[in-house]
C-alpha positions, 0 to 999 in steps of 0.5 A, spaced: 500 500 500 502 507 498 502 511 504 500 519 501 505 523 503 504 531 504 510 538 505 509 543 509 514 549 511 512 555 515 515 561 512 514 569 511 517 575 508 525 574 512 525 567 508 523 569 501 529 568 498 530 561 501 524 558 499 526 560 491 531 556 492 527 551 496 521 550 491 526 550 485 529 545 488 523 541 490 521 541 483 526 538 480 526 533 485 522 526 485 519 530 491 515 534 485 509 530 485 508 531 493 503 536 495 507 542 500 502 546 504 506 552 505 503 556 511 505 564 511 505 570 516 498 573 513 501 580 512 506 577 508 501 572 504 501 577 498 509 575 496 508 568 495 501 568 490 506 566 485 507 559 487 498 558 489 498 552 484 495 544 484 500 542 488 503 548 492 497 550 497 498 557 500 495 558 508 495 564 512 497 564 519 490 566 520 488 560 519 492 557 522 494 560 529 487 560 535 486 568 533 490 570 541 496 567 537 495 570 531 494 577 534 500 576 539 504 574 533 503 580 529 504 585 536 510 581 538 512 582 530 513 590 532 516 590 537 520 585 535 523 590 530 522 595 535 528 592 539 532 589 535 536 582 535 539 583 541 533 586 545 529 581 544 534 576 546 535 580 553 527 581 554 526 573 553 532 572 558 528 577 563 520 573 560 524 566 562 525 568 570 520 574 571 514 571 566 514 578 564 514 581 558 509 576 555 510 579 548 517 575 547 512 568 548 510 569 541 516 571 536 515 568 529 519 563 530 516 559 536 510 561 534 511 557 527 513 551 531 505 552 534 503 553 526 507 546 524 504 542 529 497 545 528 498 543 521 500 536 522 495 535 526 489 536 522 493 533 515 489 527 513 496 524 510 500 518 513 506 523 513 507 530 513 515 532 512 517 538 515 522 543 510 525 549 513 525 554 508 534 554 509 533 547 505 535 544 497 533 539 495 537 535 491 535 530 485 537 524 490 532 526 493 526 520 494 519 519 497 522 513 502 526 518 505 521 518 509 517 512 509 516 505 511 509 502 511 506 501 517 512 504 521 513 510 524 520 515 521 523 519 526 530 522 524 535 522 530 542 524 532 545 521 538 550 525 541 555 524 548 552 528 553 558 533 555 558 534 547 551 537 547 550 543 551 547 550 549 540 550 546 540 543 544 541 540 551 535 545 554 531 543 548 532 535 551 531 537 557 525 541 557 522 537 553 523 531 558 519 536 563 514 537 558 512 530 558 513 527 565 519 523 563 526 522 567 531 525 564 539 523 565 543 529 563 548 523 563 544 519 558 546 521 550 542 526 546 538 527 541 542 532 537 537 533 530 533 539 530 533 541 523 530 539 517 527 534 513 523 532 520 518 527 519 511 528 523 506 523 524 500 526 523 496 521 528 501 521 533 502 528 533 494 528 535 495 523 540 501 527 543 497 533 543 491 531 547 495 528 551 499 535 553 491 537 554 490 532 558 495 533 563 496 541 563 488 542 563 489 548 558 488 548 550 495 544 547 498 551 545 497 555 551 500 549 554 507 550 548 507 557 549 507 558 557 514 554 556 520 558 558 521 562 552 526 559 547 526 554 551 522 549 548 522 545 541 516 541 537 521 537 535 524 535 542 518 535 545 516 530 539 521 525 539 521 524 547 514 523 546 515 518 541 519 514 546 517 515 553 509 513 551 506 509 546 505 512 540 501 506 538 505 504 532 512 500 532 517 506 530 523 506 526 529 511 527 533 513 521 539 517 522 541 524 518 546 520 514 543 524 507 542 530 510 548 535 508 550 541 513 553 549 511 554 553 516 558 558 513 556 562 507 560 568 507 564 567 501 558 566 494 562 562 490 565 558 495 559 556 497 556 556 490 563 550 489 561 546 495 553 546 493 554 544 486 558 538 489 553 536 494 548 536 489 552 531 484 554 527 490 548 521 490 548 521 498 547 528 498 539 527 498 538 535 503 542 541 503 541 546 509 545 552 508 544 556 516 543 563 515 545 568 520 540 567 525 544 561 527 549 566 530 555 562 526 556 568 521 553 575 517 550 573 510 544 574 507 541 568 502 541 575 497 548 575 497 548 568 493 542 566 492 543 568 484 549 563 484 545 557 487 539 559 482 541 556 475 545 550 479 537 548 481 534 550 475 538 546 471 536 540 475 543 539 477 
């Protein structure tokens, strides 16, 4: 039996240029016949009309977010920009001890972590594929990447302890707390939290009434009263997945296609290393970390009309 297999990426007017290349990618690949649900910051809906097709499908937040969210997200947007990277940093430093200012709880990436599970949960597919709009996809790419009938896919990438520390080891362990699970923090780390990431709609279901069930309160209430920053769908997710039963046998898959670059700061080196990446027939995903990863001061703009007639061309 084929099992349906659906794409989904949260994105807005900051990642425009990333997805270009992401959905010129996808259609060259043998992911093009999958349907990509693409949810957008609604007052940034207008910039991706382009892409509304038979397999794209364009969603606003609105429609996604509970209407609290979706206001929130917006106010926080403002103000977000209003205090720049590092005072949001601060203010979120300062939310996390003093529950104060709630704003912070609602920045665009921890509000599309809300919009990702949202989505999972209503998709009536057997497997909803996170793609973050950093991703190419490449033309080794195949639907199998993420499928085995009758089997849960959750990729994964254990790591010692003692070399995981920062954000990674605090999402690990928030999620434990989350859950209600015993956490080591001698015990080896799960240290994959980027993208593709494979969702089961059903169990992210369960996951979610189970979280209502215990906190008393809506799922994303839940979610967002977690320490800013703190929390991630994907953590949560996978420690899920193991500390309760899902209701179907899960396999485990490592990151082994998955292809990382951390530093663009020279175009055409970057242009270089892709285009091998692209021929090499293990290299099935390319993520090119922007800025906000902390690891570097470049743009998507500064290489994107390098990398464009490489994906174009199918490569």
């Amino acid at each position: 039996m084929n099992e349906s297999l659906c794409l989904l990426t949260p994105t807005w007017l900051g990642d425009k240029v990333h997805f270009d290349l992401l959905r010129t990618s996808i259609e060259r690949s043998a992911l093009a016949y999958a349907p990509h649900d693409v949810v957008v910051h609604t007052e940034d809906l207008g910039l991706f009309s382009s892409y509304a097709g038979s397999r794209v499908r364009l969603i606003a937040t609105e429609d996604v977010l509970p209407g609290e969210v979706e206001a929130m997200r917006r106010r926080a947007r403002h103000l977000q920009a209003r205090f720049g990277r590092a005072g949001t940093r601060i203010l979120s430093s300062i939310s996390r001890y003093a529950g104060l200012p709630r704003w912070v709880r609602y920045t665009g990436w921890q509000v599309q972590q809300i919009a990702k599970l949202a989505m999972a949960a209503r998709s009536d597919t057997d497997t909803v594929v996170l793609l973050d709009s950093d991703v190419i996809v490449t033309r080794h790419a195949q639907a199998n990447d993420f499928l085995h009938p009758g089997r849960i896919v959750c990729f994964g990438r254990w790591m010692p302890a003692k070399e995981v520390g920062g954000k990674v080891a605090k999402w690990n362990r928030q999620a434990h707390v989350l859950l209600g699970s015993p956490f080591s923090p001698s015990a080896p780390v799960d240290a994959y939290f980027d993208t593709p990431f494979v969702f089961h709609p059903p169990t992210v279901r369960r996951m979610l009434a189970w979280l209502e069930r215990r906190h008393g309160r809506a799922w994303w209430e839940v979610l967002l009263a977690q320490p800013p920053r703190r929390w991630s769908e994907f953590g949560t997710y996978r420690v899920f997945l193991r500390s309760h039963d899902p209701g179907y046998p899960v396999e485990w898959r490592s990151d082994h296609g998955i292809r990382y670059l951390f530093d663009a700061r020279d175009p055409y080196a970057l242009r270089s290393r892709v285009g091998s990446l692209l021929e090499d027939s293990e290299s099935h995903y390319i993520i090119i970390h922007s800025q906000s990863s902390g690891r570097g001061l470049w743009r998507a703009e500064d290489y994107a009309a390098l990398l464009m007639p490489m994906l174009e061309a199918g490569q």
